[in-house]
N, C-alpha and C positions, 0 to 999 in steps of 0.2 A: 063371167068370162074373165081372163088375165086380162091386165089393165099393164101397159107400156107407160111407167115414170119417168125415163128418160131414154134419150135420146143422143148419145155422145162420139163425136168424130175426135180423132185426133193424131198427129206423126207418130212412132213407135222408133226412137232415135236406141240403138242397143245399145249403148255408153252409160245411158241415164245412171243405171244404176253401181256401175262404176266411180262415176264422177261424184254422185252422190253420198256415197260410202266411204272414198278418200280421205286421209286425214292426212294432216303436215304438206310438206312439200308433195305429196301425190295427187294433192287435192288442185283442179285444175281453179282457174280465177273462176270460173264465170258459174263455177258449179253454187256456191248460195243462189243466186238470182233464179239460175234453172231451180233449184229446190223448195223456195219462196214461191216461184209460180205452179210447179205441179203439186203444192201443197193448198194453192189457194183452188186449182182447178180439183185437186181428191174432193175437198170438202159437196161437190156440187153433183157427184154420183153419193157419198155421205148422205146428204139433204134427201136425196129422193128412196133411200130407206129399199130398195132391190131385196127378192127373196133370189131371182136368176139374173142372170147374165149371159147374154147372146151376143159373141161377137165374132168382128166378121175381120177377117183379115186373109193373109196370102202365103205361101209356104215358097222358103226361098232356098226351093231344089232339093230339101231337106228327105223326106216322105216322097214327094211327089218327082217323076222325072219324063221325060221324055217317051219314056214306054209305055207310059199313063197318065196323061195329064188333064184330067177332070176340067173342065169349064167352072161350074160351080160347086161344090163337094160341100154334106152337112154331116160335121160328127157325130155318131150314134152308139157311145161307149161308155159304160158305168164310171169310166174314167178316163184323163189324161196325163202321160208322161210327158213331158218336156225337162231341159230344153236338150239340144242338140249339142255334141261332144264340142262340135270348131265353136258357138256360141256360148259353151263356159270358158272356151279357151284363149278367144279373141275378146272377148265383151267381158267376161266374168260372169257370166249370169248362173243363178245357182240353180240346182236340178226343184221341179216342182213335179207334185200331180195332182190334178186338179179333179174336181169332182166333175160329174156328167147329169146332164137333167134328161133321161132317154127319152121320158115322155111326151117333152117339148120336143126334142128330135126327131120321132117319130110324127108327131104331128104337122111339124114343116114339112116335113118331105113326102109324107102325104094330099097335104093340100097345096104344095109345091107344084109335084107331078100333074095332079087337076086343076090347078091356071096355069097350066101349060111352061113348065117348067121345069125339066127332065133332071132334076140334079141326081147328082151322086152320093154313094154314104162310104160311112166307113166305119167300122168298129174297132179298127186298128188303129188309129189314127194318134200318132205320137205330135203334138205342137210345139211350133218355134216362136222366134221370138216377134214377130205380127200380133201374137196372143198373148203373150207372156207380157212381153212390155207394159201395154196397158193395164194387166193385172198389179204389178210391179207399181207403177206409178198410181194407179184409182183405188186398188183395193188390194193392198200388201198382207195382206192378213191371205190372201187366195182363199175364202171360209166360204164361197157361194160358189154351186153349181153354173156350170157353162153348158151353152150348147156350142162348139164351133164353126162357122161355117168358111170355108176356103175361097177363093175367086182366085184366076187365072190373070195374073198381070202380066207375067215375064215369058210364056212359050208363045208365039203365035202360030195355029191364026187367032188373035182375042176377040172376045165377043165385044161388041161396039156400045158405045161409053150408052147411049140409049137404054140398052140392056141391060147396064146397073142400072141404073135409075127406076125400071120396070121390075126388077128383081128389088128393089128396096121397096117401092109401094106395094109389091107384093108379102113380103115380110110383114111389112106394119101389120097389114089386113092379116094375114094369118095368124099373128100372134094376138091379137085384140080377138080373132075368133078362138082362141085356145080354152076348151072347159074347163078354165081352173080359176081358183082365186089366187094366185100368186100373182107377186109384184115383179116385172119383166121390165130391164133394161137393155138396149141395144148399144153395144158401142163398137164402133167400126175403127181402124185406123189404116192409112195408105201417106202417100207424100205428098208435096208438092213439089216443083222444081229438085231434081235430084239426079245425081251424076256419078253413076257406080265404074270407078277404073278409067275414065274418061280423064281428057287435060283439063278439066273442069271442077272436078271433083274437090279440091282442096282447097276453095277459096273462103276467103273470112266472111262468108251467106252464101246463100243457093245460089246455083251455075244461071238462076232467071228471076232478081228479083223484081222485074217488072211483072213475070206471070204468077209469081208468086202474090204481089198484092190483090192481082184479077181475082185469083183464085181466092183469096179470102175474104173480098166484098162478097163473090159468088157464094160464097158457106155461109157466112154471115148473115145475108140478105135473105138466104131462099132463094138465090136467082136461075133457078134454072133453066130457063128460056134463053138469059144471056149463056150460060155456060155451056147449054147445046146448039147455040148459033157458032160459038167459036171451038170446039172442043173437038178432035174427032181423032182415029188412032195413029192418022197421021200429024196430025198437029201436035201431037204431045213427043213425038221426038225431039220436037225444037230445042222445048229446057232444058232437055236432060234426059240422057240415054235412059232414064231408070224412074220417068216422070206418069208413064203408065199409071202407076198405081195411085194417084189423081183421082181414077175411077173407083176406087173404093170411097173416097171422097164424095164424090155423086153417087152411089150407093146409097150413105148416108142422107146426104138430101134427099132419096126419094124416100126414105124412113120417116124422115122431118115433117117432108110434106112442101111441094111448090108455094114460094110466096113465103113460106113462115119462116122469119127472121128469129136467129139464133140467142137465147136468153144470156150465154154467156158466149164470151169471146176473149182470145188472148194470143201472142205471140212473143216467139224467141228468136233472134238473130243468133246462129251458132256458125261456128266453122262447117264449112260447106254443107246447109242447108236451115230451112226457116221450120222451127216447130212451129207449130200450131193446135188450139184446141177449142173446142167446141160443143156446146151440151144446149139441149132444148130442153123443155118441159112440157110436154103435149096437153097435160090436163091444168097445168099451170104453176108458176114455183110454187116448190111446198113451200108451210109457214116455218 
């Protein structure tokens, strides 16, 4: 059966690679520091040696709109285009196309459907930068297969934060059921505290760095029990108009697994919002 080496959560900030590629005066202050940490956090998807990559993030309006907005959506296409026209325009980001693992895709969505989990597919399916980013920052080379899968943060009515959680242990289990011997990494990423066009939005950290720290003992820890005593889709408007996606965050923990404390851990104070990242090792760090 595929064997799950990692396990990794993290922000998907669209500048990174902007800031990172600057030189001279374009280059902003704080971009080493950022570059210094997402180099120390690549090596820790490096380490676990991945033949796939399954990741789960959120389409922001791009594909996905109002006339069809999928709850949960699993890409099922020999490939992906990305990124989107206002995302080389705005961000910089450069055009990719990424490979597709169909057979893991057909697999999830099959054993999806049978524990009760009606998700959707797609073969059309063009990615933004939820997907990209982290490709960008963990594995710049883009040389491995993805499956991607979508979550619904931004149209309501959203499925309740529980529901990632049950959709992440259910992932685990299906891909550990997968007939293959490939090496499978999960990596998720969503925000925390975040404030899109709000009066909030432009401050030097996230518009909530108190829920911000909650939020990352919760990842951290494993704590899922604290994080669904306080968490629900109305509580997440507090931080930040655009804090929803938190729940890909819990997603993540239920990949992890309740209780199991995060092997690595790290964090960036940026203008208006706290990266963050996160990787487990379910079978143990590699040597």
């Amino acid at each position: 059966m595929a064997s799950i080496v990692a396990v990794i959560a993290s922000t998907h900030h669209p500048f990174y690679y902007r800031a990172s590629t600057a030189t001279g005066d374009d280059r902003p202050p704080f971009a080493d520091e950022w570059v210094r940490k997402i180099t120390a956090f690549r090596e820790t998807l490096t380490r676990a040696n991945p033949d796939v990559l399954v990741m789960v993030g959120s389409d922001h309006f791009h594909q996905l709109w109002l006339d069809n907005m999928p709850q949960f959506l699993v890409g099922k296409a020999p490939f992906y285009d990305a990124n989107w026209y206002n995302e080389e325009r705005e961000f910089g980001l450069p055009k990719m196309r990424l490979q597709g693992q169909e057979d893991l895709s057909a697999h999830i969505l099959r054993a999806g459907l049978d524990s009760g989990f009606d998700l959707a597919f797609s073969n059309e399916l063009r990615i933004d930068h939820s997907v990209t980013c982290p490709i960008i920052t963990l594995r710049p080379e883009a040389d491995l297969p993805i499956v991607p899968i979508y979550t619904n943060i931004f149209a309501p009515p959203l499925p309740q934060p529980s529901r990632f959680v049950k959709l992440g242990e259910s992932i685990r289990t299906i891909i550990e059921q997968w007939p293959s011997h490939l090496r499978v990494a999960v990596i998720g990423t969503g925000h925390l505290s975040l404030e899109l066009g709000g009066p909030r939005q432009f401050g030097p950290q996230g518009p909530d760095p108190e829920f911000d720290q909650r939020a990352v003992q919760w990842i951290a820890n494993g704590d899922l029990d604290g994080c669904l005593r306080e968490v629900t889709l109305d509580s997440l408007h507090e931080p930040g108009n655009a804090t929803h996606g938190f729940m890909d965050f819990m997603l993540m923990m239920g990949v992890a697994g309740a209780g199991v404390k995060a092997d690595y851990v790290d964090t960036l104070d940026l203008f208006h919002t706290m990266e963050a990242y996160f990787t487990w090792y379910p079978s143990g760090a590699p040597a």
